[in-house]
N, CA, C and O atoms as CSV, one atom per row, in Angstrom:
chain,resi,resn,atom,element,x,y,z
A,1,UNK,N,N,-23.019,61.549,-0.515
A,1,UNK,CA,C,-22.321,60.330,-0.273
A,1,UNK,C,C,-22.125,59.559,-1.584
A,1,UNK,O,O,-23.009,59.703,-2.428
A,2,UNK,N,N,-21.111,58.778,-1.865
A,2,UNK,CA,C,-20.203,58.254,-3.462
A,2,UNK,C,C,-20.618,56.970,-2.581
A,2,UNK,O,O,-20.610,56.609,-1.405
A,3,UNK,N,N,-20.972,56.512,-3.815
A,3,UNK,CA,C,-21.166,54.733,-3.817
A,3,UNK,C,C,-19.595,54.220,-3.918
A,3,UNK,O,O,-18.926,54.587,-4.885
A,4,UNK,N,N,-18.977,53.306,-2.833
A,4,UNK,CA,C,-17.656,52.540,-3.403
A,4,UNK,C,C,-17.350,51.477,-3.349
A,4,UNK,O,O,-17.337,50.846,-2.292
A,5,UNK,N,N,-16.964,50.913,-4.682
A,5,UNK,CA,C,-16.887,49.281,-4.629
A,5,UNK,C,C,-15.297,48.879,-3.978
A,5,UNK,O,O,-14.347,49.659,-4.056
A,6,UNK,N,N,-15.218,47.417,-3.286
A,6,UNK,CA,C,-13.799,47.132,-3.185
A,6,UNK,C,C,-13.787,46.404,-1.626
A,6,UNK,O,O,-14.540,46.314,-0.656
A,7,UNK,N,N,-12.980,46.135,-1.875
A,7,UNK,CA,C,-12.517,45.577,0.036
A,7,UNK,C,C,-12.004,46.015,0.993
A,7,UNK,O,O,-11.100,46.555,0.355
A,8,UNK,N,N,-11.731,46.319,2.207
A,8,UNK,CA,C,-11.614,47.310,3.078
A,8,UNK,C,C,-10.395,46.542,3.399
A,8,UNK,O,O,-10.279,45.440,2.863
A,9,UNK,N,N,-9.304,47.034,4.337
A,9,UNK,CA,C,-8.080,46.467,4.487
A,9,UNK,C,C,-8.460,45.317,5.792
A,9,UNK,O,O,-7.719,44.366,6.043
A,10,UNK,N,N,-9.580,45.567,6.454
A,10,UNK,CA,C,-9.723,44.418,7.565
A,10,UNK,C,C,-10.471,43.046,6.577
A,10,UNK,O,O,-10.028,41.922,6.816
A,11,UNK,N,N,-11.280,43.147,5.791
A,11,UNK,CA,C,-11.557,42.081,5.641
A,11,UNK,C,C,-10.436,41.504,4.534
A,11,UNK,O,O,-10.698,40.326,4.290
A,12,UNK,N,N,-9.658,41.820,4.040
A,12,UNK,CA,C,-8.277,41.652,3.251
A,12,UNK,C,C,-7.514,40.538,3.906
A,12,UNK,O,O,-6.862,39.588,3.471
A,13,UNK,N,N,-7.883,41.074,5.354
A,13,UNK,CA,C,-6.586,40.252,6.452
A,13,UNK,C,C,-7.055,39.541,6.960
A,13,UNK,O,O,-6.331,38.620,7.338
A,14,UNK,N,N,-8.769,39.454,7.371
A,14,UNK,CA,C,-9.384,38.327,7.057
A,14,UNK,C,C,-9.218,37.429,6.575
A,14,UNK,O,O,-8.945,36.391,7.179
A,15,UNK,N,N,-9.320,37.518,5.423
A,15,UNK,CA,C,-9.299,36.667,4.483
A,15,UNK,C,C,-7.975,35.866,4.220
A,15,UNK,O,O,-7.732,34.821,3.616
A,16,UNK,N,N,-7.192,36.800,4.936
A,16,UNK,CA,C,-5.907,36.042,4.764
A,16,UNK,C,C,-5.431,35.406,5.980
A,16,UNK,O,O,-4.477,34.631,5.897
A,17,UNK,N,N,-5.954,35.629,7.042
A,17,UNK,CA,C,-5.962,35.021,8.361
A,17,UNK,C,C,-6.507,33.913,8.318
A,17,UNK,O,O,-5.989,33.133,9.117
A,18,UNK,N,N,-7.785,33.254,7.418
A,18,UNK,CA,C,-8.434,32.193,7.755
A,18,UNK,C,C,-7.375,31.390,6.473
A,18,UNK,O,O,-7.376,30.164,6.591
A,19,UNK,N,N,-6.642,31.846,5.488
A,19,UNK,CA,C,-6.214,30.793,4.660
A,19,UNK,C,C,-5.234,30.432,5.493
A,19,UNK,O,O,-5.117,29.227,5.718
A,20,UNK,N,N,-4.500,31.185,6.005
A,20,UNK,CA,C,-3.325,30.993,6.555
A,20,UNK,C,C,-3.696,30.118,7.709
A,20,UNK,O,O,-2.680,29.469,7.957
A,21,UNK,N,N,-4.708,29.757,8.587
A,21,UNK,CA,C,-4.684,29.066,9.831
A,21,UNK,C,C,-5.353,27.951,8.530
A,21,UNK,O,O,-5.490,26.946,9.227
A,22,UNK,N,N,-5.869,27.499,7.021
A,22,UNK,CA,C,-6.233,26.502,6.424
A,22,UNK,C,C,-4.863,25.570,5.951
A,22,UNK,O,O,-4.690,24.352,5.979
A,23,UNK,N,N,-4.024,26.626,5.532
A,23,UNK,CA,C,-2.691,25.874,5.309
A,23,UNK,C,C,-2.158,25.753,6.286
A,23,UNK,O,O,-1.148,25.061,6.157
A,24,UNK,N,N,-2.353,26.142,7.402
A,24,UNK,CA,C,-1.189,25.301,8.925
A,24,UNK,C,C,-1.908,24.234,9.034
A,24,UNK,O,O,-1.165,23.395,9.543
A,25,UNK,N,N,-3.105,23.701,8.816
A,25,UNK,CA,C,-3.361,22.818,9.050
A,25,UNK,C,C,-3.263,21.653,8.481
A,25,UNK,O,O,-2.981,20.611,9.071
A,26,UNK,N,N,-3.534,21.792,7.078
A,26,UNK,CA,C,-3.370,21.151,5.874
A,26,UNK,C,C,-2.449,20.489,5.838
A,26,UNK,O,O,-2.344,19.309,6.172
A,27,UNK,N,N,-1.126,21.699,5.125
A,27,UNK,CA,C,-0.262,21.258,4.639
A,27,UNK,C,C,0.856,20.202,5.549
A,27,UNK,O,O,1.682,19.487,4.982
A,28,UNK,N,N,0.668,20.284,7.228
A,28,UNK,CA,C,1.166,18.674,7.697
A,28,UNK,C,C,0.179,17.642,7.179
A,28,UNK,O,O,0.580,16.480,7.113
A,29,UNK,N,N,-0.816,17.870,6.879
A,29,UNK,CA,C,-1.663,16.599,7.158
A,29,UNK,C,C,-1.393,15.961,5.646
A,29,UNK,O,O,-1.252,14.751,5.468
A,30,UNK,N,N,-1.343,16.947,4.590
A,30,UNK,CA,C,-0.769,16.283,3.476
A,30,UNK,C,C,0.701,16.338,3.459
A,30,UNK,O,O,1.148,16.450,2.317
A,31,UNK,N,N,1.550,16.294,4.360
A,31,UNK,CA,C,2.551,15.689,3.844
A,31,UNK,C,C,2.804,13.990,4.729
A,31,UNK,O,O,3.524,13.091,4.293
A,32,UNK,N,N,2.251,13.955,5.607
A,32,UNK,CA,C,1.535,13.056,6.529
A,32,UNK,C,C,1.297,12.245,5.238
A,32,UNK,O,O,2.243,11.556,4.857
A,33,UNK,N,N,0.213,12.237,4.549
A,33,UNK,CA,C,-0.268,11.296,3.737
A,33,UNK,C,C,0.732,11.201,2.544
A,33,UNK,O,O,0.580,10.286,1.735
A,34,UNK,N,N,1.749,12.102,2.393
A,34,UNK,CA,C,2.717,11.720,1.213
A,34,UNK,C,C,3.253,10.546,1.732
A,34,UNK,O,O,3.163,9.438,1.203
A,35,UNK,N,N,3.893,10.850,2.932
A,35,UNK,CA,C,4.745,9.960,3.658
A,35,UNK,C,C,4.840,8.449,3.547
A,35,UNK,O,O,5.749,7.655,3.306
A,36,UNK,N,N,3.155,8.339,3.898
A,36,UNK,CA,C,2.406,7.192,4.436
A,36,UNK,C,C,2.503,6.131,3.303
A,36,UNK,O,O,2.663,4.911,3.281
A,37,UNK,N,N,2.342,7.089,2.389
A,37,UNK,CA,C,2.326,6.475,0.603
A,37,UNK,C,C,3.644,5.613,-0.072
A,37,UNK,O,O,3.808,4.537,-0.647
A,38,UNK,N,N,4.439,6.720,0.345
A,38,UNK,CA,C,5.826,6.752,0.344
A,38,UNK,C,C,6.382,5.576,0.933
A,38,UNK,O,O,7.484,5.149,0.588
A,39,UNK,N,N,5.511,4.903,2.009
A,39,UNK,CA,C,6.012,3.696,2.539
A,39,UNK,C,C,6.034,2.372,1.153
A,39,UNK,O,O,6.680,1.354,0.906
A,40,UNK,N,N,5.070,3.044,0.616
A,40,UNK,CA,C,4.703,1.406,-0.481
A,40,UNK,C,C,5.897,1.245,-0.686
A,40,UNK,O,O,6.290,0.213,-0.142
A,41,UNK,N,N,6.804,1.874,-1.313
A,41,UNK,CA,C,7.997,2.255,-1.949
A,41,UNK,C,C,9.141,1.094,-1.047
A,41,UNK,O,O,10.241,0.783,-1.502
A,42,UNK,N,N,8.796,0.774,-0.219
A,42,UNK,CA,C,10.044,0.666,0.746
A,42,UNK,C,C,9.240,-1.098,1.094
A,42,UNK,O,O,9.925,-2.107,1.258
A,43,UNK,N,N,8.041,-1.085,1.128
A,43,UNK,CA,C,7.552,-2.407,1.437
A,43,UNK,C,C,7.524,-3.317,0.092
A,43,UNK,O,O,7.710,-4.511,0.324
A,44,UNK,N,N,7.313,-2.954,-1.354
A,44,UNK,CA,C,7.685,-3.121,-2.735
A,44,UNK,C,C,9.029,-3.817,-2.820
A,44,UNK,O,O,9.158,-4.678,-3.689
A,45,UNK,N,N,9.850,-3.593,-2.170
A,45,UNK,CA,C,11.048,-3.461,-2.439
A,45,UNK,C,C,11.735,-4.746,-1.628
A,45,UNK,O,O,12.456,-5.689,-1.954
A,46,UNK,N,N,11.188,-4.323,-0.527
A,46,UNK,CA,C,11.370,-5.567,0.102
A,46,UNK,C,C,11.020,-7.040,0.208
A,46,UNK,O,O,11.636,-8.061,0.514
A,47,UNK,N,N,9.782,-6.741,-0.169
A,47,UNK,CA,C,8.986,-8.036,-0.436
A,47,UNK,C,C,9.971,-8.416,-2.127
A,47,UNK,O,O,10.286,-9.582,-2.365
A,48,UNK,N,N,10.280,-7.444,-2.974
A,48,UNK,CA,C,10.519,-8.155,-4.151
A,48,UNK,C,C,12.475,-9.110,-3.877
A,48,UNK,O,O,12.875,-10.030,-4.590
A,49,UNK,N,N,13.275,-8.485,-2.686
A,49,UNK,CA,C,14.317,-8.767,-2.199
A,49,UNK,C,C,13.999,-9.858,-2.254
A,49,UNK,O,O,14.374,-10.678,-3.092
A,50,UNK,N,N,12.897,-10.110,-0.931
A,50,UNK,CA,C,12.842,-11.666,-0.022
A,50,UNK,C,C,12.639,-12.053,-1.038
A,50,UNK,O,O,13.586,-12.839,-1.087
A,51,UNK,N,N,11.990,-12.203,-2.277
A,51,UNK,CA,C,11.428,-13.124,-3.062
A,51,UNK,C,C,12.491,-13.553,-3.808
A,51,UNK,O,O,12.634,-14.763,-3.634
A,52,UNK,N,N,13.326,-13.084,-4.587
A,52,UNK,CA,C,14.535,-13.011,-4.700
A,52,UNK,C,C,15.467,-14.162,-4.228
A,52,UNK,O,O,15.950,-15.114,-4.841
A,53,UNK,N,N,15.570,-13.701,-2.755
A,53,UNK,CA,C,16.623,-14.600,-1.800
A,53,UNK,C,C,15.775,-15.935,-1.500
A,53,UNK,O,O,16.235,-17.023,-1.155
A,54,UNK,N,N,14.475,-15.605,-1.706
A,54,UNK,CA,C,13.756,-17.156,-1.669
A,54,UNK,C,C,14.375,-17.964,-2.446
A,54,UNK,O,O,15.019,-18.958,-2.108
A,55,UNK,N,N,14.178,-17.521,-3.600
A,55,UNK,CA,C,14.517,-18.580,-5.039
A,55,UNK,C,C,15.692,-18.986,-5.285
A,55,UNK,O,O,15.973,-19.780,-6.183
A,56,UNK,N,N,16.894,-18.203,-4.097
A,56,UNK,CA,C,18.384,-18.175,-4.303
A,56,UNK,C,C,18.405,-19.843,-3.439
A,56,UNK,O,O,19.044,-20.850,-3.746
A,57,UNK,N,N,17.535,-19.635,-2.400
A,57,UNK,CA,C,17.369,-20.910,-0.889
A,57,UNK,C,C,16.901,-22.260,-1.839
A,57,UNK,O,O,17.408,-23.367,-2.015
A,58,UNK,N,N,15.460,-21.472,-2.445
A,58,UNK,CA,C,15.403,-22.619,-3.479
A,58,UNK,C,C,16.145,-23.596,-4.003
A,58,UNK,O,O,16.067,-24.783,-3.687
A,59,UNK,N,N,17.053,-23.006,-5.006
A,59,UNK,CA,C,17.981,-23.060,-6.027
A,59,UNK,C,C,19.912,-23.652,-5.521
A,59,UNK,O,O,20.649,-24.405,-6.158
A,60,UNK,N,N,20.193,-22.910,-4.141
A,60,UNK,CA,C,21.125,-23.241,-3.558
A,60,UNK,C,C,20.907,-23.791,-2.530
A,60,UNK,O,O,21.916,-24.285,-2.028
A,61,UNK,N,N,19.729,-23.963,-1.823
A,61,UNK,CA,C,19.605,-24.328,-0.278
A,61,UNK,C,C,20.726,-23.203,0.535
A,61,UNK,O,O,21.480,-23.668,1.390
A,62,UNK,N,N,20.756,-22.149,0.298
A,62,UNK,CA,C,21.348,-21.289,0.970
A,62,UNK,C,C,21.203,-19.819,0.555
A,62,UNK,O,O,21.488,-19.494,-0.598
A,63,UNK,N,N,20.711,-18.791,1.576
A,63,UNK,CA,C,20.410,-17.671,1.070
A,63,UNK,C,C,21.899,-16.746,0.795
A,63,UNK,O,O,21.993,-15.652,0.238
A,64,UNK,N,N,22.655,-17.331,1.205
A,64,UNK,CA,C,24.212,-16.267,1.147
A,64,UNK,C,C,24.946,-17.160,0.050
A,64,UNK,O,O,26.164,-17.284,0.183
A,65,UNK,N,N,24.417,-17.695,-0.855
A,65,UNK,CA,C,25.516,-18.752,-1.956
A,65,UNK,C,C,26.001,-18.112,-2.234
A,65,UNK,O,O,25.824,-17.048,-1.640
A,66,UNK,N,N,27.034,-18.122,-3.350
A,66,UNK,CA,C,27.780,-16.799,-4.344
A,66,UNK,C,C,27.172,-16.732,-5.485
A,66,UNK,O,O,27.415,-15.872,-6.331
A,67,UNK,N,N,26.281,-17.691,-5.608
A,67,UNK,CA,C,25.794,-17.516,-6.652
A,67,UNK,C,C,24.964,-17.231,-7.156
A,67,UNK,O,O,24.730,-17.413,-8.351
A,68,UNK,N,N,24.012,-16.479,-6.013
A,68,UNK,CA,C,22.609,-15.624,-5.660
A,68,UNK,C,C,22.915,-14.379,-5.900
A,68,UNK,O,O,23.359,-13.720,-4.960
A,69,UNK,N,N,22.734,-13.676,-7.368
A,69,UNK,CA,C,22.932,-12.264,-7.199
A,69,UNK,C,C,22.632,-11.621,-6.231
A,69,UNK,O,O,23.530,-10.952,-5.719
A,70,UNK,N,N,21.556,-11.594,-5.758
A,70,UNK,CA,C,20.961,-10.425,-4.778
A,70,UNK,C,C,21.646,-10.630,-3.830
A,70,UNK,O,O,21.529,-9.602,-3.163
A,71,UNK,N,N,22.218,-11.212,-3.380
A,71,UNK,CA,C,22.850,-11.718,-1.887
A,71,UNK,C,C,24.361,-10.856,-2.203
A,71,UNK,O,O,24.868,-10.091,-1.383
A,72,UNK,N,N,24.907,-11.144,-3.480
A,72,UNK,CA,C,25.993,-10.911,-3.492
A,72,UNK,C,C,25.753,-9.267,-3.870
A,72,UNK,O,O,26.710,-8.603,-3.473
A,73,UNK,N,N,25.261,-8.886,-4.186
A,73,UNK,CA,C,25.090,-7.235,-4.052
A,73,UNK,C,C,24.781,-6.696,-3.041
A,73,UNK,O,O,25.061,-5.502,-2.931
A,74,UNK,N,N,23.844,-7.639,-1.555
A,74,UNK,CA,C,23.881,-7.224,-0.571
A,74,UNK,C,C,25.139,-7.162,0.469
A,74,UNK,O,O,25.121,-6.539,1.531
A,75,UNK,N,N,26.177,-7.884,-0.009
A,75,UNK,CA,C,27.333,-8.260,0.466
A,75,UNK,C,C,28.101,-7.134,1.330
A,75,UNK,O,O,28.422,-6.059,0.823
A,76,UNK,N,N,28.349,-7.441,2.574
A,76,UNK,CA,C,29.290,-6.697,3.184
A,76,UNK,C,C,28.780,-5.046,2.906
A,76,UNK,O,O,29.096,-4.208,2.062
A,77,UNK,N,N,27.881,-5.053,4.010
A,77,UNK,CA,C,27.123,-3.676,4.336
A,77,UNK,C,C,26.590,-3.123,2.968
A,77,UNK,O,O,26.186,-1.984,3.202
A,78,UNK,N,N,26.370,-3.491,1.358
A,78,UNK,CA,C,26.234,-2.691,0.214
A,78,UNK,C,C,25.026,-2.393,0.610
A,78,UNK,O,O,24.535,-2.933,1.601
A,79,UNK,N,N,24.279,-1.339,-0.235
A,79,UNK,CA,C,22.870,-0.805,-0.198
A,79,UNK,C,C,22.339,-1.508,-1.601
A,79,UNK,O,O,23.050,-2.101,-2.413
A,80,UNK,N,N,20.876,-1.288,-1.684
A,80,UNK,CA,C,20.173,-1.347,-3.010
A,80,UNK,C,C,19.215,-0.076,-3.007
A,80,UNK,O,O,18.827,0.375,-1.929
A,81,UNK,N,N,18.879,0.433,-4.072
A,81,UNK,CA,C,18.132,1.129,-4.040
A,81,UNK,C,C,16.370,0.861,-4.118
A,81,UNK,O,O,15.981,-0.136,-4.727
A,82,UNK,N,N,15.292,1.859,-3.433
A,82,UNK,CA,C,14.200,0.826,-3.823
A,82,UNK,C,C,13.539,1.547,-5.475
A,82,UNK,O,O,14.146,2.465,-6.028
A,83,UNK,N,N,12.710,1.158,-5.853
A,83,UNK,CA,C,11.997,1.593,-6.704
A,83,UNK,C,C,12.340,3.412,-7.239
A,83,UNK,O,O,12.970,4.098,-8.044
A,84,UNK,N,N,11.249,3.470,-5.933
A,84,UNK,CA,C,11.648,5.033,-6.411
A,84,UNK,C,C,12.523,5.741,-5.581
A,84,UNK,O,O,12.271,6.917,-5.319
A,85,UNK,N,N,13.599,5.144,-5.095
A,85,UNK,CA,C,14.899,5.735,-4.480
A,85,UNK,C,C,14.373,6.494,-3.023
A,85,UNK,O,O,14.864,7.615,-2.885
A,86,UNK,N,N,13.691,6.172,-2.205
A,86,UNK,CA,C,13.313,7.091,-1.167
A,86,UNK,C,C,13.889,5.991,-0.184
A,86,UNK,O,O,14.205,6.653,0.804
A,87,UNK,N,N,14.166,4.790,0.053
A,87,UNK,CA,C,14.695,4.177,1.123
A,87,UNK,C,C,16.178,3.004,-0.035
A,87,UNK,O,O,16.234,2.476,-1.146
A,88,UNK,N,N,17.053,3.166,1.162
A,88,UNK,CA,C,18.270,1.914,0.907
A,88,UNK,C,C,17.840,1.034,1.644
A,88,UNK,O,O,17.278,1.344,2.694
A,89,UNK,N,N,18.028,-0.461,1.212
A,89,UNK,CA,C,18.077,-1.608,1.074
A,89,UNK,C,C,19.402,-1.985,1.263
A,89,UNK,O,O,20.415,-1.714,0.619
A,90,UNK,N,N,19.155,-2.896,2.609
A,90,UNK,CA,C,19.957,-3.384,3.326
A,90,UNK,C,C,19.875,-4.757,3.591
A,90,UNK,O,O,18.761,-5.241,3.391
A,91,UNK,N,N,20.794,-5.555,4.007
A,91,UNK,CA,C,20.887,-7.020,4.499
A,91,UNK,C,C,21.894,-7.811,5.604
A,91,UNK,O,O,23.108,-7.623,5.526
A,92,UNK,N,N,21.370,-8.642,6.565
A,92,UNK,CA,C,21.996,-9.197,7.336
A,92,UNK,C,C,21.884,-10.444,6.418
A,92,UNK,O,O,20.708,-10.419,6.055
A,93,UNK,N,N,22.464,-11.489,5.868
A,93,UNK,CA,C,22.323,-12.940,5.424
A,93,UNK,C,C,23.346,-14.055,5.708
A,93,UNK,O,O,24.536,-14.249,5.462
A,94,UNK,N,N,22.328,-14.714,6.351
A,94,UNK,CA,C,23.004,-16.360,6.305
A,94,UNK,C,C,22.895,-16.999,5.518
A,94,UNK,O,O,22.522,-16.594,4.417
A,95,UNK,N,N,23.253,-18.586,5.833
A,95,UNK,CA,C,23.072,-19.697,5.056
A,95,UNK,C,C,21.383,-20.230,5.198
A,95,UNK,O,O,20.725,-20.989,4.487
A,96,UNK,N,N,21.136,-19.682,6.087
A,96,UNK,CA,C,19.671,-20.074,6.116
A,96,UNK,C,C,18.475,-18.645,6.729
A,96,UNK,O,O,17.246,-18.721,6.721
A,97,UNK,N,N,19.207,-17.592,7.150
A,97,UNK,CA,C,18.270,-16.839,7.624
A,97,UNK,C,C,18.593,-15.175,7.419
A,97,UNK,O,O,19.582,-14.754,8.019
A,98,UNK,N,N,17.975,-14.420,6.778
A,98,UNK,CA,C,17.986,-12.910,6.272
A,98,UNK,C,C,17.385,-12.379,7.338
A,98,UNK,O,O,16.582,-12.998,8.037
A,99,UNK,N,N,17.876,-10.748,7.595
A,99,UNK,CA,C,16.951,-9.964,7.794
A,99,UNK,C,C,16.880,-8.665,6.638
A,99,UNK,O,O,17.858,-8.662,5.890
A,100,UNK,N,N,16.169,-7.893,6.461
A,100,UNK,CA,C,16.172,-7.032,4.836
A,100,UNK,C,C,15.673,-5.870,6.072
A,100,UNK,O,O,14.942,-6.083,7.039
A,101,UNK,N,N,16.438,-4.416,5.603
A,101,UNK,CA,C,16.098,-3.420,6.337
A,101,UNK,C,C,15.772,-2.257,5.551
A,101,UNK,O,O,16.876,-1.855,5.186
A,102,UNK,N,N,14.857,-1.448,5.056
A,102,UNK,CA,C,14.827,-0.476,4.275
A,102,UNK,C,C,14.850,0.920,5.253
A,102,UNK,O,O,13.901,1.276,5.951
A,103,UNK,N,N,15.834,1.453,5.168
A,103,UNK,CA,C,16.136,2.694,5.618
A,103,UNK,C,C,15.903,3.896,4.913
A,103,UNK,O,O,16.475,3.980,3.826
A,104,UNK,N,N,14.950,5.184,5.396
A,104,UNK,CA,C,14.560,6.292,4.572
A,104,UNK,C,C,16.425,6.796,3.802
A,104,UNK,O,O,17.506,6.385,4.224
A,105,UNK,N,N,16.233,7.570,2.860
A,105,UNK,CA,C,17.567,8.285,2.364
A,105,UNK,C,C,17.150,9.632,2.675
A,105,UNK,O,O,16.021,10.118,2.726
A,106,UNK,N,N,18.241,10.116,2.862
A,106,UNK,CA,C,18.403,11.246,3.882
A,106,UNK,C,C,18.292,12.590,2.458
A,106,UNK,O,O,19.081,12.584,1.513
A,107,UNK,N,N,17.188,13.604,2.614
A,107,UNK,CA,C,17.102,14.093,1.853
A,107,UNK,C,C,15.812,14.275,1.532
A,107,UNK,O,O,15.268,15.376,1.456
A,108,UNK,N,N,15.241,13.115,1.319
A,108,UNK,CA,C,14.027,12.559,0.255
A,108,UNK,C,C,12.483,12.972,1.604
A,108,UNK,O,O,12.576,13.223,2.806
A,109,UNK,N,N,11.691,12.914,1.041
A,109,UNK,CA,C,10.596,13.561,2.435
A,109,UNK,C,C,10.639,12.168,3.192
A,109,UNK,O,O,10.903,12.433,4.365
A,110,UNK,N,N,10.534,11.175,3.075
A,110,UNK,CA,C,10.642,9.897,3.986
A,110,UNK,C,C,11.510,10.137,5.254
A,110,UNK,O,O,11.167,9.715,6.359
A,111,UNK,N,N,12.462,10.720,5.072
A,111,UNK,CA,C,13.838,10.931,6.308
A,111,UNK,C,C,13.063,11.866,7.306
A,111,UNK,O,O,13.650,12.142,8.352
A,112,UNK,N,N,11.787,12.391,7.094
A,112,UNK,CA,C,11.422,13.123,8.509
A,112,UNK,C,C,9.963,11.883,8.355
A,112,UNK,O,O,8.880,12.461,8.268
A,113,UNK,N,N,9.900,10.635,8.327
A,113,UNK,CA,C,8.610,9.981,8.825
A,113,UNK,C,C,9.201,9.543,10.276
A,113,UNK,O,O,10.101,8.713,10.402
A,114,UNK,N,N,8.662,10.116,11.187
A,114,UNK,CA,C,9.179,9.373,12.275
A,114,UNK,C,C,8.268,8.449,12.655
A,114,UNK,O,O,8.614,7.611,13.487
A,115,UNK,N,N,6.940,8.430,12.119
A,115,UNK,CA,C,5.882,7.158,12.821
A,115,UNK,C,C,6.743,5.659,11.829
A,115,UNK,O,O,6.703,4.489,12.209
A,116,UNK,N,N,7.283,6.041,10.850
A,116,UNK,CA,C,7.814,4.703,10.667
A,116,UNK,C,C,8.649,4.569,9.792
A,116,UNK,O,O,8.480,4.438,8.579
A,117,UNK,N,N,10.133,4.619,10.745
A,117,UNK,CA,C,11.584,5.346,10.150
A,117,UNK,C,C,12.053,4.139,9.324
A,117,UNK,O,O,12.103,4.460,8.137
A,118,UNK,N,N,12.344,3.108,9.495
A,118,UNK,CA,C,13.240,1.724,9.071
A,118,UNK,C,C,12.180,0.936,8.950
A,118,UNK,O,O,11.581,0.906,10.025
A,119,UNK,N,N,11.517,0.083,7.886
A,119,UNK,CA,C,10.640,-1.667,8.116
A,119,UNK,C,C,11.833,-2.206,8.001
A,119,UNK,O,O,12.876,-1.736,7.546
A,120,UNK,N,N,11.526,-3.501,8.571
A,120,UNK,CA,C,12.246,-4.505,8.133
A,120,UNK,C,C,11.230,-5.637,7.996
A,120,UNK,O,O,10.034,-5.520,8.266
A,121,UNK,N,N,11.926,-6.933,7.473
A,121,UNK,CA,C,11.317,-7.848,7.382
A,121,UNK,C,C,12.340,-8.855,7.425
A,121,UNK,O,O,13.506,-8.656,7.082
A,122,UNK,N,N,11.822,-10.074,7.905
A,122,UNK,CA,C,12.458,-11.736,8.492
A,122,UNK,C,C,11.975,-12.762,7.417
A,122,UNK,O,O,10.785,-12.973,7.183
A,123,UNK,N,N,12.967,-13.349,6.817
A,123,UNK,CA,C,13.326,-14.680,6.396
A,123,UNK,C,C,11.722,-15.699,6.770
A,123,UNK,O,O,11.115,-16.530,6.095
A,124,UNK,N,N,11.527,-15.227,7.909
A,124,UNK,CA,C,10.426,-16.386,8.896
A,124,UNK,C,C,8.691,-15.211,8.278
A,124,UNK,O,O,7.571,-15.594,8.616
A,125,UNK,N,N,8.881,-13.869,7.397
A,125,UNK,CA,C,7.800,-12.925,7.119
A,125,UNK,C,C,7.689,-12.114,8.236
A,125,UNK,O,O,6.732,-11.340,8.257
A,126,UNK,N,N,8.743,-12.127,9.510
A,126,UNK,CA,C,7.841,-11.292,10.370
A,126,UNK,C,C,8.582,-9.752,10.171
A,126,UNK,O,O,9.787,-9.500,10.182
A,127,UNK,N,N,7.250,-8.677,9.958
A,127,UNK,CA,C,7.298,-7.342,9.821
A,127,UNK,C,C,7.621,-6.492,10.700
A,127,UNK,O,O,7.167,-6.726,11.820
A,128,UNK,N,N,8.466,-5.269,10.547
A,128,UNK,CA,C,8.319,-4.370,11.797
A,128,UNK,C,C,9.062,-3.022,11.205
A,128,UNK,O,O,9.785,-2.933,10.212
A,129,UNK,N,N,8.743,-2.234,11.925
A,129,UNK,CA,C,9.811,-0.490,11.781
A,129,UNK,C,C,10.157,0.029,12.707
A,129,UNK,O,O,9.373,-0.353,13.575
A,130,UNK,N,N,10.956,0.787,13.205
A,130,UNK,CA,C,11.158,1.718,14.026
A,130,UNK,C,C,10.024,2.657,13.931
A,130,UNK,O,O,9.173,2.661,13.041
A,131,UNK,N,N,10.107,3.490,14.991
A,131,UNK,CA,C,8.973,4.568,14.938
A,131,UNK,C,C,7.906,4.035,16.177
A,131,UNK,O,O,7.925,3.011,16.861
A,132,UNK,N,N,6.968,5.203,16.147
A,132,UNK,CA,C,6.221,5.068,17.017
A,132,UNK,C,C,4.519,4.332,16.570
A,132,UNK,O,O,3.553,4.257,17.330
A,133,UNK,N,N,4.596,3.845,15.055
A,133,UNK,CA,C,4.106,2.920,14.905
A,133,UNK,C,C,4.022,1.159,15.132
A,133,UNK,O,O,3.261,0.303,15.583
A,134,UNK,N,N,5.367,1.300,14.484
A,134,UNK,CA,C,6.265,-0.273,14.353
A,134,UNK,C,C,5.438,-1.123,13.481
A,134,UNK,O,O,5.132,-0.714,12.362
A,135,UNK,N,N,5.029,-2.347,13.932
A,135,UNK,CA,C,4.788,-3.359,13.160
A,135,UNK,C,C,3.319,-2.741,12.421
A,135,UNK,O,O,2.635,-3.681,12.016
A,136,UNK,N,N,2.799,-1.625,12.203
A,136,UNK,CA,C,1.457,-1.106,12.475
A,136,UNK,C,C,1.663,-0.297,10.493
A,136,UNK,O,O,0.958,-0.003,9.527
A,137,UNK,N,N,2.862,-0.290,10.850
A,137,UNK,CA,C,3.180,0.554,9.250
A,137,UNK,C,C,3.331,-0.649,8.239
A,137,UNK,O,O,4.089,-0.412,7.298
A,138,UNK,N,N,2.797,-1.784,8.261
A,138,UNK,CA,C,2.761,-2.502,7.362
A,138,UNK,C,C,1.280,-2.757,6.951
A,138,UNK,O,O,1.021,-3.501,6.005
């Protein structure tokens, strides 16, 4: 009888059976947490808007003046981009009351978060998203 070193073809597939049921598991759960991250991006953005259209209310007593950049780039359906480009920036604006909507961009891994597709945020601070989180993703 020969001494033989090496791996036999069952424990081969072993071995590749248990990585393979390690990455089905994994790899949602980290993209799960990309996602989640990915929100800062979109809440950043917004908060730096409102702040923005604050100082416009400030300054004009009106968040839609003409003379509020940000307002006027939100003008008539335009987008903004956020930070790191994973959601558009959107606006409903009055003379006295915004709503700011950050929508994933289609493409980017954000466009499959469905626990929390759109935040928005209110003139008055109040938070929310679509999804089956909602106000919970802030």
């Amino acid at each position: 009888m020969t001494n033989q070193k090496g791996f036999t073809l069952i424990e081969m597939m072993i071995v590749v059976a248990i990585i393979g049921i390690i990455a089905g598991i994994a790899y949602p759960s980290y993209m799960e947490s990309v996602r989640k991250s990915n929100r800062a991006d979109a809440k950043a953005s917004l908060n730096d808007v409102a702040q923005r259209l604050q100082r416009c209310f400030t300054t004009y007593n009106a968040y839609n003046n003409a003379n509020c950049a940000v307002a006027e780039s939100l003008k008539d359906g335009a987008t903004l981009n956020s930070g790191e480009r994973f959601y558009a920036i959107s606006a409903v604006i009055g003379a006295t009351t915004y709503t700011l909507t950050a929508a994933p961009v289609s493409g980017k891994s954000q466009a499959a978060d469905s626990k929390c597709a759109s935040l928005t945020l209110t003139n008055t601070g109040v938070r929310n998203a679509t999804g089956t989180l909602g106000a919970d993703c802030w």
